[in-house]
Biopython code that builds the backbone (N, CA, C, O; Angstrom):
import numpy as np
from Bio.PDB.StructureBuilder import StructureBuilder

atoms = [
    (1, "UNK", "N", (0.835, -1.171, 0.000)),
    (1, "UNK", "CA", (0.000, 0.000, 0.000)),
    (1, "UNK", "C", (0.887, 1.244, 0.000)),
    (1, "UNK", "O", (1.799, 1.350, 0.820)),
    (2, "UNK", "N", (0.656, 2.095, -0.822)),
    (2, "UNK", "CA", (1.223, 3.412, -0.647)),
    (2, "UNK", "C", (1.192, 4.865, 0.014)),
    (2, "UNK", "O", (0.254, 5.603, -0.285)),
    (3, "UNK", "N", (2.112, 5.282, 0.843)),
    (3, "UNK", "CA", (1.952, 6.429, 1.916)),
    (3, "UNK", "C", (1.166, 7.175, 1.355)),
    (3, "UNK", "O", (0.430, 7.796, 2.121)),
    (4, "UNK", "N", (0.985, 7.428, -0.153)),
    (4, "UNK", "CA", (0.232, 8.666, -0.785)),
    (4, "UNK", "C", (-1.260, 8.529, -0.811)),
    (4, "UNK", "O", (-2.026, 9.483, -0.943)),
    (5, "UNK", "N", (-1.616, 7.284, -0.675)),
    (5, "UNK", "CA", (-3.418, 6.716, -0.761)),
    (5, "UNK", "C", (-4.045, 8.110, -0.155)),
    (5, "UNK", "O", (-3.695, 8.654, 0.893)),
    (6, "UNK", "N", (-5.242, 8.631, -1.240)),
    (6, "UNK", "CA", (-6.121, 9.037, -0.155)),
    (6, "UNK", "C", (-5.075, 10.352, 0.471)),
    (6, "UNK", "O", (-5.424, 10.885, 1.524)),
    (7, "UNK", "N", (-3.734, 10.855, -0.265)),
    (7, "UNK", "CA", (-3.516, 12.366, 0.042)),
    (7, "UNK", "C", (-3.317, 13.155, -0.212)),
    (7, "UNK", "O", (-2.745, 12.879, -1.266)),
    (8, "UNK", "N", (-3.274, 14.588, -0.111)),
    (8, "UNK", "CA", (-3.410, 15.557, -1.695)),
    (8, "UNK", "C", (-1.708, 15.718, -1.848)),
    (8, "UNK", "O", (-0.932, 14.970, -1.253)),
    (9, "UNK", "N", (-1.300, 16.756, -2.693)),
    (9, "UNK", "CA", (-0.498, 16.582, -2.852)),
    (9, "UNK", "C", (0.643, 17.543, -1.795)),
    (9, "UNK", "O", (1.870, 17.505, -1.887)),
    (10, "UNK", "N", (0.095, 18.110, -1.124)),
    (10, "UNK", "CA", (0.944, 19.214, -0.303)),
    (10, "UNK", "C", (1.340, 18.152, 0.854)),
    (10, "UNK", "O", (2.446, 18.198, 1.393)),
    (11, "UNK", "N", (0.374, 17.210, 1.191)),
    (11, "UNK", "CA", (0.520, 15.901, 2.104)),
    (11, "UNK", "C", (1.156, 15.375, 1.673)),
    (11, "UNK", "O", (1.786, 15.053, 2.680)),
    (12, "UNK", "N", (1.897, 14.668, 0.508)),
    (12, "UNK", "CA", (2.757, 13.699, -0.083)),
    (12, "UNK", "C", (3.882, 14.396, -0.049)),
    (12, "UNK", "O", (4.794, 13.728, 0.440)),
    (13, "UNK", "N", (4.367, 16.060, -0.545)),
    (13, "UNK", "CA", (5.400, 16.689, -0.460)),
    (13, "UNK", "C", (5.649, 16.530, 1.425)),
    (13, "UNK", "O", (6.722, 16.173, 1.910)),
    (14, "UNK", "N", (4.864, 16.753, 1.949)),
    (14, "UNK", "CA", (5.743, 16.633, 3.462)),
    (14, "UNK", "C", (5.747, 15.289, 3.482)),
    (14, "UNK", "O", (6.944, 15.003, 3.456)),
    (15, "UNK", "N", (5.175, 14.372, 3.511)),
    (15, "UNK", "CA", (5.605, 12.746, 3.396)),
    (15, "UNK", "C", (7.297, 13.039, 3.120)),
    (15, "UNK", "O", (8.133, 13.118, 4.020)),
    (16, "UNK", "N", (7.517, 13.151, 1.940)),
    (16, "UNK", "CA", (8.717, 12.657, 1.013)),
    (16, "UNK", "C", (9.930, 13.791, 1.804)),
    (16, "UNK", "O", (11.131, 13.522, 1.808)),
    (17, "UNK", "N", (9.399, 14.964, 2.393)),
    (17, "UNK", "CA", (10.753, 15.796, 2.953)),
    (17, "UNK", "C", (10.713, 15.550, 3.967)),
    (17, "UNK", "O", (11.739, 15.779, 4.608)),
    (18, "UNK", "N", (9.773, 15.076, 4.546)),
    (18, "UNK", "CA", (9.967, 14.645, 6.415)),
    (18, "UNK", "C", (11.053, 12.770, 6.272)),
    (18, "UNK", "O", (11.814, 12.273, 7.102)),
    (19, "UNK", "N", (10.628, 12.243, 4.892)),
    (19, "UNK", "CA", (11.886, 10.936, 5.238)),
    (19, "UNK", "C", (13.029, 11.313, 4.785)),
    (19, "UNK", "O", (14.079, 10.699, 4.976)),
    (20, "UNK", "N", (12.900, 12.444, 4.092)),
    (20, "UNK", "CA", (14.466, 12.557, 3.361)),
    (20, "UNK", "C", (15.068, 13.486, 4.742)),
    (20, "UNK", "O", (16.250, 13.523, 5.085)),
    (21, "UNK", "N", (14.242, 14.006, 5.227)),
    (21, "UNK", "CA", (14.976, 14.353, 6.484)),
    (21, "UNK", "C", (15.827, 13.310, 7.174)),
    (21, "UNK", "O", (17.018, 13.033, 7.314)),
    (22, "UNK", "N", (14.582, 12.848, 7.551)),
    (22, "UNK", "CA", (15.323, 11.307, 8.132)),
    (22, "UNK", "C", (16.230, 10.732, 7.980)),
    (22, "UNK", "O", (16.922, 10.368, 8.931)),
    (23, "UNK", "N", (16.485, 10.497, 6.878)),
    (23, "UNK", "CA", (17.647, 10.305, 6.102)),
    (23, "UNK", "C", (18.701, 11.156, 5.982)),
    (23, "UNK", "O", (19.668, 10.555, 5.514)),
    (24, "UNK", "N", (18.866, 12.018, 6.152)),
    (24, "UNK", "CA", (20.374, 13.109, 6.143)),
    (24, "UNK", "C", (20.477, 13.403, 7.577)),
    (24, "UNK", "O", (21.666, 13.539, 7.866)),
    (25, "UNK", "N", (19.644, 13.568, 8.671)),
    (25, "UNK", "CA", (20.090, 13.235, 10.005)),
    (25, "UNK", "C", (20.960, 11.754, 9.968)),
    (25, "UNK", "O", (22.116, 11.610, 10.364)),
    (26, "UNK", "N", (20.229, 10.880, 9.481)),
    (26, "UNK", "CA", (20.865, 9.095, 10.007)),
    (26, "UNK", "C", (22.347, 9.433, 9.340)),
    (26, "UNK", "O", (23.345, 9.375, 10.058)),
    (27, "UNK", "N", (22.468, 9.849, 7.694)),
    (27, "UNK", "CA", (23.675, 9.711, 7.055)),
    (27, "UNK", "C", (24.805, 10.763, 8.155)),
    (27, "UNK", "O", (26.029, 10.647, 8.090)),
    (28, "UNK", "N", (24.119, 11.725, 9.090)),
    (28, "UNK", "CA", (25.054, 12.759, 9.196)),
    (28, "UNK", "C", (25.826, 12.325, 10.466)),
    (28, "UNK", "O", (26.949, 12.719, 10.783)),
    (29, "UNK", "N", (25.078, 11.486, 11.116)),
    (29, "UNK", "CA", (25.322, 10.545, 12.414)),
    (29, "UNK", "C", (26.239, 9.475, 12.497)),
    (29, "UNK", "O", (27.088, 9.135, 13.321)),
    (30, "UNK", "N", (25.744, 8.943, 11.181)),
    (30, "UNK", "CA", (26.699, 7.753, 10.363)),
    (30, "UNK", "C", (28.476, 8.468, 9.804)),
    (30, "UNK", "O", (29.577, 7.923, 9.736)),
    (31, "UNK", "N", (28.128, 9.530, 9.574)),
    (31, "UNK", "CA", (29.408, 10.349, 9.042)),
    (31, "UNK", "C", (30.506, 10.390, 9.914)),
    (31, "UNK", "O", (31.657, 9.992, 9.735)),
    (32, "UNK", "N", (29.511, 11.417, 11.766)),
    (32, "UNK", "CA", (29.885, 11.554, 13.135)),
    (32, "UNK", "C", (31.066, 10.400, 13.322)),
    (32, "UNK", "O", (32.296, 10.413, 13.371)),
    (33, "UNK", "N", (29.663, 9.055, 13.425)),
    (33, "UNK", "CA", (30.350, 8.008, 13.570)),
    (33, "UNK", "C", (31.726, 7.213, 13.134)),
    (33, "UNK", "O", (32.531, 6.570, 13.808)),
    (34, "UNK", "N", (31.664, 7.524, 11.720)),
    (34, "UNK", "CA", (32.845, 6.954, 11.129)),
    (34, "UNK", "C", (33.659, 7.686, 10.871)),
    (34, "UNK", "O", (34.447, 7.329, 9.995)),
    (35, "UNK", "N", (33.860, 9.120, 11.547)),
    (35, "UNK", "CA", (34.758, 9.736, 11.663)),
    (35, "UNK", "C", (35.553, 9.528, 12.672)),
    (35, "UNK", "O", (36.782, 9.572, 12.710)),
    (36, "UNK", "N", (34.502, 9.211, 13.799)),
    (36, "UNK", "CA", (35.554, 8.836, 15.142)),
    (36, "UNK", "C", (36.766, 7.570, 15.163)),
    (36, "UNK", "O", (37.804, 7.448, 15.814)),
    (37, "UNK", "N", (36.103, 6.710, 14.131)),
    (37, "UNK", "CA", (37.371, 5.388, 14.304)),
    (37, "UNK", "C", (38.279, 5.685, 13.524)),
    (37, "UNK", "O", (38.201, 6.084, 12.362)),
    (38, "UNK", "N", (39.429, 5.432, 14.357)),
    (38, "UNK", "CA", (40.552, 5.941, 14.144)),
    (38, "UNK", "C", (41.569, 6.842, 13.791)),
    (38, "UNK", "O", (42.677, 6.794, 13.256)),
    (39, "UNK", "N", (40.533, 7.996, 14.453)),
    (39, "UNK", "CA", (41.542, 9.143, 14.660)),
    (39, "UNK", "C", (41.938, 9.767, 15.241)),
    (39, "UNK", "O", (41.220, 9.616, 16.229)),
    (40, "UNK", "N", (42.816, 10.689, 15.568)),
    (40, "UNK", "CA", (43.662, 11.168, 16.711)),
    (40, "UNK", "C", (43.246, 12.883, 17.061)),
    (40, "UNK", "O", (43.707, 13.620, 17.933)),
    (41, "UNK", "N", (41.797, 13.261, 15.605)),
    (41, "UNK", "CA", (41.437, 14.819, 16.300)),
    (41, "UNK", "C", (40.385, 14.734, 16.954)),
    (41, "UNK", "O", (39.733, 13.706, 16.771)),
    (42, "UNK", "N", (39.951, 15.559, 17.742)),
    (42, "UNK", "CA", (38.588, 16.326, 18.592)),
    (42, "UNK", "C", (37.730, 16.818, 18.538)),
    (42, "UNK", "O", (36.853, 17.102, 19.353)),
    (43, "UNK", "N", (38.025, 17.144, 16.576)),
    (43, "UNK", "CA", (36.618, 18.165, 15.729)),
    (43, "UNK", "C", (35.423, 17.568, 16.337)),
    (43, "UNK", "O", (35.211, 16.423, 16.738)),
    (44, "UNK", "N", (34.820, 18.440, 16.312)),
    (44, "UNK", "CA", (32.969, 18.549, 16.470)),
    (44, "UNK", "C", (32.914, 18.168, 14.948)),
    (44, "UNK", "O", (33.819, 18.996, 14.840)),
    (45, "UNK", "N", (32.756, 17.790, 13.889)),
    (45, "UNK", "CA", (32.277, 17.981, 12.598)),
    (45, "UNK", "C", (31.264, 18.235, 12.181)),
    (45, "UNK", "O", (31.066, 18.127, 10.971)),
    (46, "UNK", "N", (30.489, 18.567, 12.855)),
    (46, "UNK", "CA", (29.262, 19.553, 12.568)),
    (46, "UNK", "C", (29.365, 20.758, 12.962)),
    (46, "UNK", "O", (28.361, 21.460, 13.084)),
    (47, "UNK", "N", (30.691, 21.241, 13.249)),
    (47, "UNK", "CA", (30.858, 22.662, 13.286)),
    (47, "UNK", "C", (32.244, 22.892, 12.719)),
    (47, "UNK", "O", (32.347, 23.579, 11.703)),
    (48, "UNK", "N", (33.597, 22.240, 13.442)),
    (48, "UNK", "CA", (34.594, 22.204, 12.906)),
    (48, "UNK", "C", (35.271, 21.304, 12.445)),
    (48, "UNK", "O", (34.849, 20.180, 12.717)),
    (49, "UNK", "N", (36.718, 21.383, 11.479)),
    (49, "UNK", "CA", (37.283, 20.235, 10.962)),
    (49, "UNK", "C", (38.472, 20.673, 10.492)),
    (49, "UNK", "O", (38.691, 21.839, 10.165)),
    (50, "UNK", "N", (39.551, 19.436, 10.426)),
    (50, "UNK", "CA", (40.979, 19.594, 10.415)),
    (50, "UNK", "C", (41.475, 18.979, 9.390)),
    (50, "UNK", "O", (40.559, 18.649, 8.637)),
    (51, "UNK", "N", (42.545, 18.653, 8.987)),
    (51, "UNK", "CA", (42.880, 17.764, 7.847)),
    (51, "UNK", "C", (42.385, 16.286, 8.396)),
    (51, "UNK", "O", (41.388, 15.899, 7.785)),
    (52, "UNK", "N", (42.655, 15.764, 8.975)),
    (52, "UNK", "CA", (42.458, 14.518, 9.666)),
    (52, "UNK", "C", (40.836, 13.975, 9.337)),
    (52, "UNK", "O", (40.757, 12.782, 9.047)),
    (53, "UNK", "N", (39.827, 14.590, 9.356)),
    (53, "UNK", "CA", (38.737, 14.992, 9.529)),
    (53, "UNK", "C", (37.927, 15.791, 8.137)),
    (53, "UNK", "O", (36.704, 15.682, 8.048)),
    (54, "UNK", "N", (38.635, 16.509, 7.186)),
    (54, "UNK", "CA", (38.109, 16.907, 6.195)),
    (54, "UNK", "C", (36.755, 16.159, 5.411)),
    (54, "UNK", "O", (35.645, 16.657, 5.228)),
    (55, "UNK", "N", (37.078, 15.258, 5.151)),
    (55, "UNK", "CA", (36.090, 14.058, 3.763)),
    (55, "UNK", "C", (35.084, 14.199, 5.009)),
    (55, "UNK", "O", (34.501, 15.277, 4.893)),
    (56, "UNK", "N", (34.654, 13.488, 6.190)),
    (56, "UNK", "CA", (33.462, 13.486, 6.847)),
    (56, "UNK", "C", (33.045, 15.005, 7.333)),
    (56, "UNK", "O", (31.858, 15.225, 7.095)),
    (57, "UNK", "N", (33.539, 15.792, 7.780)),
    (57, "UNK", "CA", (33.616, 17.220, 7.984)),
    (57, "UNK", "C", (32.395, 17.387, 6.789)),
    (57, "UNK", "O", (31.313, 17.757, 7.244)),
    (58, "UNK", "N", (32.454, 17.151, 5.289)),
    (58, "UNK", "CA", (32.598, 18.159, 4.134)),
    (58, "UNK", "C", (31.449, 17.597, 3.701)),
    (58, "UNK", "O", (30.774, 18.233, 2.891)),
    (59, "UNK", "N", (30.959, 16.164, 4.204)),
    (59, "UNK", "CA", (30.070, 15.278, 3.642)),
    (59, "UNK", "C", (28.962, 15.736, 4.846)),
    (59, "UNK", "O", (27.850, 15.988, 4.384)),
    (60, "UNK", "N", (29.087, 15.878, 6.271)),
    (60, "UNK", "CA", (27.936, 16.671, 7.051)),
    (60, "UNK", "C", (28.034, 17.904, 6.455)),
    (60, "UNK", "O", (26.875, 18.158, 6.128)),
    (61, "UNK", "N", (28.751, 18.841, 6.112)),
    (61, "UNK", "CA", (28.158, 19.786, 5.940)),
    (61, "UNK", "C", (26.921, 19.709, 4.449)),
    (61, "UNK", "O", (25.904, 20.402, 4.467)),
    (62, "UNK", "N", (27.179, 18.976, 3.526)),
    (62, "UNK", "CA", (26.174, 18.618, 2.123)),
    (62, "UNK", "C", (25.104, 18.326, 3.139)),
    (62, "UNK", "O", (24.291, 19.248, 3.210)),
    (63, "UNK", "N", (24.912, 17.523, 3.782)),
    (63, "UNK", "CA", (23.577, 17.100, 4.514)),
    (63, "UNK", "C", (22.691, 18.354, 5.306)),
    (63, "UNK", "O", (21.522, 18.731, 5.226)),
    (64, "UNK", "N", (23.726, 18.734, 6.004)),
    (64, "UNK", "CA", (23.189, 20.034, 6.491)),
    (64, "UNK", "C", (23.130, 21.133, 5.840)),
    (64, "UNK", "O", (22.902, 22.179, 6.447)),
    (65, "UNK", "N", (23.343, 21.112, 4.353)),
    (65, "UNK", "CA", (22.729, 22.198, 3.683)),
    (65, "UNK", "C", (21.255, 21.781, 3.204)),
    (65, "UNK", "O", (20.334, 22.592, 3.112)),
    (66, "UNK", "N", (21.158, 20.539, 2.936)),
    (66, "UNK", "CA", (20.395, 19.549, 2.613)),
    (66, "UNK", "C", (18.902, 19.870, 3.541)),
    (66, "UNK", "O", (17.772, 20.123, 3.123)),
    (67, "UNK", "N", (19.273, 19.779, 4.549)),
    (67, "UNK", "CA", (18.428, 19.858, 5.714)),
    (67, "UNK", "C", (17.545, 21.073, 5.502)),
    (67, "UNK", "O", (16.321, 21.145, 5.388)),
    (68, "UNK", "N", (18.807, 22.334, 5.469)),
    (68, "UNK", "CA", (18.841, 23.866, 5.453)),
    (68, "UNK", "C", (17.249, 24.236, 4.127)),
    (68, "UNK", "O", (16.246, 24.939, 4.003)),
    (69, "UNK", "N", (17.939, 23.301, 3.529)),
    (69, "UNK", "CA", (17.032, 23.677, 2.029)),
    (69, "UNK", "C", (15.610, 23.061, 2.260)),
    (69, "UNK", "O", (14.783, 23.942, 2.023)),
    (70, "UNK", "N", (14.964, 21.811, 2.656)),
    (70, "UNK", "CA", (13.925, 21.520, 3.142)),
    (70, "UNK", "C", (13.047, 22.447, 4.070)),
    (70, "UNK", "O", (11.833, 22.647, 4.091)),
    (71, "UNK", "N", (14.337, 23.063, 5.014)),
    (71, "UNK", "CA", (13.252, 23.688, 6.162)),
    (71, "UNK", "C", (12.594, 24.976, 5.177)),
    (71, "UNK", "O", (11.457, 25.446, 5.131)),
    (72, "UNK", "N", (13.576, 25.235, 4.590)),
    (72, "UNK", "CA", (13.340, 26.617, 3.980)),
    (72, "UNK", "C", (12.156, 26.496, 3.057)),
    (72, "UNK", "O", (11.414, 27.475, 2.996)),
    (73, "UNK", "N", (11.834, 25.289, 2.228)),
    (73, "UNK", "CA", (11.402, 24.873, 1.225)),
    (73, "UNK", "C", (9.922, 24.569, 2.056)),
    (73, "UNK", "O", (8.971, 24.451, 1.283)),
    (74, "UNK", "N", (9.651, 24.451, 3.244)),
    (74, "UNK", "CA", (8.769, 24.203, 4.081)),
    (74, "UNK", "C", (8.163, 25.395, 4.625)),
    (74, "UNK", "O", (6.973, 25.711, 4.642)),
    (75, "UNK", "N", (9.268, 26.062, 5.108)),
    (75, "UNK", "CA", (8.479, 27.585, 5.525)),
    (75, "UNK", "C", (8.045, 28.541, 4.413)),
    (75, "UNK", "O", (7.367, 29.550, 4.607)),
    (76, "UNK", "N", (8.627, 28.010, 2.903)),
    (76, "UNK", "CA", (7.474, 28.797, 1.772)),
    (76, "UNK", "C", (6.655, 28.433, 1.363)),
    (76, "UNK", "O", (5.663, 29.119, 1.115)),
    (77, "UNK", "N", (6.763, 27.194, 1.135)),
    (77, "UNK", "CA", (5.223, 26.408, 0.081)),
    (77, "UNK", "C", (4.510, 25.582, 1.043)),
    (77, "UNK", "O", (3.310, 25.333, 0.926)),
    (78, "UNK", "N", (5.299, 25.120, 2.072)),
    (78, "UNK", "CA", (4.063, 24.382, 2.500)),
    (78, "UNK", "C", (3.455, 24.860, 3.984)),
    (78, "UNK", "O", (4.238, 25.004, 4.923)),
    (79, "UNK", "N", (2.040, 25.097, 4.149)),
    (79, "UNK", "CA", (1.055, 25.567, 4.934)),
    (79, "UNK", "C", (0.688, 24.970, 5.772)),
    (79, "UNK", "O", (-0.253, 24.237, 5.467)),
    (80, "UNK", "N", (1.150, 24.905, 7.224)),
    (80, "UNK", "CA", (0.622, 23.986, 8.462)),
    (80, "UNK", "C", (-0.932, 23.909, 8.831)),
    (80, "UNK", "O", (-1.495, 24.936, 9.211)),
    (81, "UNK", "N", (-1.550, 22.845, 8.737)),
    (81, "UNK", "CA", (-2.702, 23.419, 8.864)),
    (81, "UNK", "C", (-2.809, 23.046, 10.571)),
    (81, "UNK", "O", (-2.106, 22.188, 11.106)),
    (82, "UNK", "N", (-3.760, 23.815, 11.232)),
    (82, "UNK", "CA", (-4.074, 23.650, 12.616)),
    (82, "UNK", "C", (-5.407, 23.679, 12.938)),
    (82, "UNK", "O", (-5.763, 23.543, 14.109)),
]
sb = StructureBuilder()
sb.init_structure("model")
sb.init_model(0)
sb.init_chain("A")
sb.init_seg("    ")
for serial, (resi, resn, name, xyz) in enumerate(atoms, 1):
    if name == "N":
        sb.init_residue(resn, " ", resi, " ")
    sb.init_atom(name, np.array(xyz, "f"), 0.0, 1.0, " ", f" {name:<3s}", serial, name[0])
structure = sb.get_structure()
């Protein structure tokens, strides 16, 4: 059965950006993660980064522009209803 049954289409656009959210949080965690084994810096990589640290550093920041662009893309077109 499909998430879209039965929803218009402003409902299917938040469907599809609320998992792709999902998804660039998990990848950005996963990044966190596999940055930590085996290395010898301290970066935060969601804020800073060193040579050691660059490639995962550079790959959260794509996600978190990623993110950046949804919210934004949310606070213009799409209308909360209450």
């Amino acid at each position: 059965m499909s998430l879209f049954t039965d929803k218009t289409k402003d409902q299917a656009i938040k469907i599809i950006l609320n998992h792709y959210s999902i998804a660039c949080n998990d990848r950005i965690e996963t990044l966190i993660e596999d940055s930590c084994r085996g290395m010898n810096c301290n970066c935060d990589i969601k804020q800073e980064s060193c040579k050691e640290c660059d490639f995962w550093a550079d790959g959260v920041k794509n996600y978190q522009i990623c993110l950046q662009d949804i919210k934004d893309f949310k606070n213009k077109y799409i209308k909360e209803s209450k």
